[in-house]
C-alpha positions in Angstrom: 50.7 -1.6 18.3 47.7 -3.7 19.2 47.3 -2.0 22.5 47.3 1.5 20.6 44.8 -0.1 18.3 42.3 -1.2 21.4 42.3 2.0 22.8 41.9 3.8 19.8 38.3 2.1 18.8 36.9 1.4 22.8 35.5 5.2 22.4 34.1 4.2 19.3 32.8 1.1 20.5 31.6 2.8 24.2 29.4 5.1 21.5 27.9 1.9 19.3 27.0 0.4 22.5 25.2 3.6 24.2 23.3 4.0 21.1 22.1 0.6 20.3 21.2 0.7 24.5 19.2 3.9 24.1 17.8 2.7 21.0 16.5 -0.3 22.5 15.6 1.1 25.7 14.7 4.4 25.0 12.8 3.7 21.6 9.7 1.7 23.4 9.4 3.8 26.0 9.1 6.9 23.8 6.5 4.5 22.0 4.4 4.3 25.8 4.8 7.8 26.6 4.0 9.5 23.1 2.6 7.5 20.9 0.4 10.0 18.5 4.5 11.4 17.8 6.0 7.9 17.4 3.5 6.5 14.4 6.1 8.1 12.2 8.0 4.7 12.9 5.5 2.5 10.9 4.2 5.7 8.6 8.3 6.8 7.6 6.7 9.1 5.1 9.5 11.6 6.1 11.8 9.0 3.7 11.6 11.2 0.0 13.1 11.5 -3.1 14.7 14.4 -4.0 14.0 17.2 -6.6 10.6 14.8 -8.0 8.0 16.5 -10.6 4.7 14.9 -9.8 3.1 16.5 -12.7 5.8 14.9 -15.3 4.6 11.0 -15.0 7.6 10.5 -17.7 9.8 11.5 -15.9 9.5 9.3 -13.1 9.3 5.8 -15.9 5.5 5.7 -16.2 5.3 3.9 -20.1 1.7 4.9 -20.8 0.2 8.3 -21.1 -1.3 9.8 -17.7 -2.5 12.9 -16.1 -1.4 14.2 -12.5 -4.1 16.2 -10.4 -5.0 17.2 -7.0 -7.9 16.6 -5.0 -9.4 18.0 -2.1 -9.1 16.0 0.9 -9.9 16.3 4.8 -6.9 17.2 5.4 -6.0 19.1 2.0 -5.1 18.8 -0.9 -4.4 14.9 -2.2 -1.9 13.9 -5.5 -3.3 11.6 -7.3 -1.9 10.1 -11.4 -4.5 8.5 -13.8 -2.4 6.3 -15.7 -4.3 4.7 -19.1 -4.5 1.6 -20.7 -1.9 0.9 -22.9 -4.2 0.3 -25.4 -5.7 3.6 -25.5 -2.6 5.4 -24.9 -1.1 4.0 -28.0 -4.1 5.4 -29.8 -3.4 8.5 -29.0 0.3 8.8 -29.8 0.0 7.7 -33.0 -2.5 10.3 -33.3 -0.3 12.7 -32.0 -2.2 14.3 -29.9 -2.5 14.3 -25.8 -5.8 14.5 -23.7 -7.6 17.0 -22.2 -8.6 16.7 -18.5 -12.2 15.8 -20.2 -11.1 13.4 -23.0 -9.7 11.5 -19.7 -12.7 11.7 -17.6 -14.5 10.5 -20.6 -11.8 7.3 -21.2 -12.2 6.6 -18.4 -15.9 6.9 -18.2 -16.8 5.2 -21.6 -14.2 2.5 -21.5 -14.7 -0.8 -20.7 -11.5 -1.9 -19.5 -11.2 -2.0 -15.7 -9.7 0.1 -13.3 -6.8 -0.4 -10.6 -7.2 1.9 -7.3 -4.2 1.5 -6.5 -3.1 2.3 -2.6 1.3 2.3 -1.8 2.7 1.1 1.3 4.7 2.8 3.6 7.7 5.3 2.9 8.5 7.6 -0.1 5.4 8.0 -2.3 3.6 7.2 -6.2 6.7 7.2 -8.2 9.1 5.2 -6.1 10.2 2.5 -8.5 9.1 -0.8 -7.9 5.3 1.0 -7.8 6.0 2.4 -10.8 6.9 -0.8 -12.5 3.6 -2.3 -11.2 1.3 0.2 -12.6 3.5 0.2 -16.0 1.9 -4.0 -15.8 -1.0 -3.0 -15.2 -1.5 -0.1 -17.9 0.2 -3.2 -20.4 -2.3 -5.2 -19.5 -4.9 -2.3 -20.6 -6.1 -1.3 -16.9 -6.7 2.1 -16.2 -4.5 2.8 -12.9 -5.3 5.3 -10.5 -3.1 5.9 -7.9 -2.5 8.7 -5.2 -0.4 9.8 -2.1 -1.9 9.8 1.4 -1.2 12.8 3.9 2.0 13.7 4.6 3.8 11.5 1.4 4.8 13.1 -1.8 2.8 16.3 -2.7 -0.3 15.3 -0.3 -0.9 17.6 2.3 -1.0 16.7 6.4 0.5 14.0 8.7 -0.7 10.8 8.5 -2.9 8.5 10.5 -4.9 5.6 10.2 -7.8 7.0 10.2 -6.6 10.2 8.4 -5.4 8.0 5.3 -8.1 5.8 5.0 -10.4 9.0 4.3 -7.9 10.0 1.7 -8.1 7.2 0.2 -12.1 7.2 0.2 -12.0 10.7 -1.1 -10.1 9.8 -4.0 -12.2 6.6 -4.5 -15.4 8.7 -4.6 -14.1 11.4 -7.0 -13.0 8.0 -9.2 -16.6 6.4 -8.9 -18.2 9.7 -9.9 -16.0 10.1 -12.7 -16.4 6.1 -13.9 -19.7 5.7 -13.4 -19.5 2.1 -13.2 -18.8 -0.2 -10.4 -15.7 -1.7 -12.5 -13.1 -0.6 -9.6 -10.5 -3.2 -8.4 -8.5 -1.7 -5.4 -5.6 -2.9 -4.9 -3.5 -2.5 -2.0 0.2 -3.0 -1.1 2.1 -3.7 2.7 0.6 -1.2 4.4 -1.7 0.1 1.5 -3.6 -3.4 2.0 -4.6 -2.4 6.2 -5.7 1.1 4.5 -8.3 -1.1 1.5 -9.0 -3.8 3.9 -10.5 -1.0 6.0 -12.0 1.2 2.7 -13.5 -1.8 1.2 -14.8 -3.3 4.9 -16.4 0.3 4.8 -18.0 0.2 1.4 -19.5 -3.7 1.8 -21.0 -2.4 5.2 -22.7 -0.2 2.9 -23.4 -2.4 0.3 -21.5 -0.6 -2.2 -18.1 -2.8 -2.3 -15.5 -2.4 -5.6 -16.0 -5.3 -7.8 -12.7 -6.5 -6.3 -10.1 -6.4 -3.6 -6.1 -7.4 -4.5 -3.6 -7.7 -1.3 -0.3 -7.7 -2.5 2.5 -8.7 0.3 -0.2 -8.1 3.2 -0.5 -8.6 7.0 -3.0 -9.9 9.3 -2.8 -7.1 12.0 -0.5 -4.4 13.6 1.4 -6.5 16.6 1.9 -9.1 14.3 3.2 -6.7 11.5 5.6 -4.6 14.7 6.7 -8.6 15.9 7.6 -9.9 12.9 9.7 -6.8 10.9 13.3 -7.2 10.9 13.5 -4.1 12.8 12.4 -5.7 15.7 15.3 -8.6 16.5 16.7 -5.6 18.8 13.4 -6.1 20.7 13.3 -9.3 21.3 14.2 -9.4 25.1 10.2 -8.2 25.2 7.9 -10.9 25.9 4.2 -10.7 25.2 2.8 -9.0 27.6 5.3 -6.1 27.3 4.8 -5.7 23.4 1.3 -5.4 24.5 1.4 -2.9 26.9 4.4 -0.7 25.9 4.0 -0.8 22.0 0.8 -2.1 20.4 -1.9 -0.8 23.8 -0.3 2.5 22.9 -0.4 2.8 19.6 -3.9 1.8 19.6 -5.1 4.5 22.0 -4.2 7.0 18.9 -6.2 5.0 16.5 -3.2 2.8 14.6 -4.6 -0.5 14.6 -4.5 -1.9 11.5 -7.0 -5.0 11.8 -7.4 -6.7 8.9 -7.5 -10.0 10.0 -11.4 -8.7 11.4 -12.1 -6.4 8.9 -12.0 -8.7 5.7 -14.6 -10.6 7.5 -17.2 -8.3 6.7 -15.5 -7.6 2.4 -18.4 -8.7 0.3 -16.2 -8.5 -2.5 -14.2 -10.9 -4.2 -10.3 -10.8 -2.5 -7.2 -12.8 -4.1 -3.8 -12.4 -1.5 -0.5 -12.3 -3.6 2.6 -13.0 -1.0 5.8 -14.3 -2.0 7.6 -16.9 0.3 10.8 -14.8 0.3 9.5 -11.6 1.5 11.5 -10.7 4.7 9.9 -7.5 5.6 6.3 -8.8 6.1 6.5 -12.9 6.4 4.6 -15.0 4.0 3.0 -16.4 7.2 0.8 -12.9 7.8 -0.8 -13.6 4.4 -1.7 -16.6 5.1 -3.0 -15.8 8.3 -5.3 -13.2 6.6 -6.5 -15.8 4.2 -7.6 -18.2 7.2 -9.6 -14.9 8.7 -11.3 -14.6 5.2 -11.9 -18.8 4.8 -13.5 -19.0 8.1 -15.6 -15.9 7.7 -16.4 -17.8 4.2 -15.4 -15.0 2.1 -15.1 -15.6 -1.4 -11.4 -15.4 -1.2 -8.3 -16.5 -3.1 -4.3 -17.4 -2.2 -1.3 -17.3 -4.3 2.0 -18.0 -3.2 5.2 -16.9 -5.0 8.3 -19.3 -4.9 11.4 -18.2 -2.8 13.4 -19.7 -6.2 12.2 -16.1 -7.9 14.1 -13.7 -5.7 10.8 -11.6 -5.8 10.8 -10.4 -1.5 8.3 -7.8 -0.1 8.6 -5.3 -3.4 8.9 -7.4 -6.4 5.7 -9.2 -6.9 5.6 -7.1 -10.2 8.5 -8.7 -11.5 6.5 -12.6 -11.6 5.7 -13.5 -15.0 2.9 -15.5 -13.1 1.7 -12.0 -12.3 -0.5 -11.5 -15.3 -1.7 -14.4 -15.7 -3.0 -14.6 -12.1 -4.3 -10.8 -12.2 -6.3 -11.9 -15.3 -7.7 -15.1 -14.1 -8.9 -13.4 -11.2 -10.7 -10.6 -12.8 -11.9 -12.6 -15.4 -13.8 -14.5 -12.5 -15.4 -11.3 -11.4 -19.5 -10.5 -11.8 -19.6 -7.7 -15.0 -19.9 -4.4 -14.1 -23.3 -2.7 -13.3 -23.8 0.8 -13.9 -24.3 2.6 -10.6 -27.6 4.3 -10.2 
């Protein structure tokens, strides 16, 4: 019966083996040899949710009243939700009425309350949950959140690259700091969203028009140590060094995925506060704090919090702190006033 048993599962087992082999054979050399078609590893925006309504923000759990659009990018066109303040919301359901595209250009305009630019990380898009649950804290705390989809996620048009969804991202800032009028942006970026407004905000201090402030949530210092450290990568780990160089990261590179935060914060002339909890297991807590000591010794005016492996919070959680608030607020409360732009 045993014997039977044996040879009933060694094809099964023969076919575990070759795949795992080819997988971690195969997998880095297909990385060498093509790596503008392998990016889709670290972008994995082909992971969707089925049968979503962009334009419906209720329907996908966003509390506060919103408005979904599309802007014109490089690349297409670019989804994009304006979520208001709770606050102003709740005005206007008890007034029982909804805004025009123009009553929200001018909340957003006239308000004083600051707003989120908010940027996801990788896989699905704006309305995967845990986002959702963020921006649903923010709007409570009476921030206007604006959040979009680079190329290639939800209903954003193209294929993602680094450099391709950094200009998304600095299309849909500009259309927001036309609209605002003020410098009273905060962007906020999240695991992969925070290489994308590292790089967006290095941009705008180089030209000496930064946000008013810059929030990492659960960031990393640089690609290779982002590839080297995912869990994803144990199957790797017979590659020293030198071969991560050369086969993975020297590669990717060529096609512009770098992801260097750890030297682009040096030149952010804005405020920066890094939010990392000590649990997370997809990016380690240690990447944050590396990108904090790149800030420190550039003597940026930056900021650390920690978040205690005792709250179960991980890479996606952070949301879920009630620290969170309290933090946020502390941290924009210690921010110059807006000036108008001119």
């Amino acid at each position: 019966m045993i014997g039977y048993f044996i040879a009933l599962i060694q094809p099964l087992l023969l076919c575990i083996t070759l795949l795992v082999l080819s997988i971690v054979i195969f997998l880095p050399i297909l990385v060498y040899f093509l790596p503008h078609y392998t990016q889709f590893i670290f972008f994995l925006n082909f992971r969707r949710l089925p049968n979503t309504d962009y334009n419906d923000l209720a329907s996908n759990n966003v509390t506060s009243i919103g408005r979904s659009l599309h802007l014109p990018g490089k690349s297409g066109k670019i989804g994009v939700w304006h979520i208001l303040p709770h606050r102003l919301s709740l005005e206007w359901r008890t007034e029982g009425k909804h805004p025009t595209e123009s009553d929200f250009d001018d909340l957003m305009r006239d308000s004083e309350d600051k707003i989120i630019f908010y940027a996801h990380g990788n896989s699905f898009d704006r309305t995967f949950y845990h986002r959702v649950e963020m921006y649903n804290l923010l709007s409570d705390r009476n921030y206007h959140v604006v959040c979009f989809d680079y190329r290639g996620y939800g209903d954003s048009e193209g294929t993602p690259t680094e450099i391709g969804i950094v200009e998304d991202a600095r299309s849909v800032y500009e259309w927001l700091k036309e609209k605002c009028g003020k410098t009273n942006i905060i962007v906020w970026g999240h695991s992969m969203g925070t290489g994308v407004s590292c790089k967006l905000v290095q941009d705008l201090s180089i030209e000496q028009q930064p946000p008013c402030g810059l929030i990492l949530e659960a960031p990393f210092n640089n690609l290779k140590d982002a590839v080297t450290n995912h869990p994803i990568f144990t199957v790797f780990s017979w590659m020293n060094d030198f071969m991560v160089d050369r086969i993975i990261i020297r590669p990717l590179n060529s096609v512009g995925l770098t992801m260097q935060s750890d030297k682009r914060i040096r030149s952010v002339s804005c405020p920066i506060i890094i939010l990392h909890a000590e649990d997370d297991k997809i990016l380690p807590v240690k990447l944050g704090r590396a990108l904090y000591e790149a800030a420190k010794q550039a003597e940026r005016d930056i900021r650390y919090r920690e978040f205690s492996s005792e709250d179960g919070l991980g890479h996606k959680f952070i949301c879920r702190s009630p620290r969170l608030a309290e933090i946020i607020e502390e941290f924009v409360g210690s921010i110059t006033p807006p000036s108008t732009i001119t």
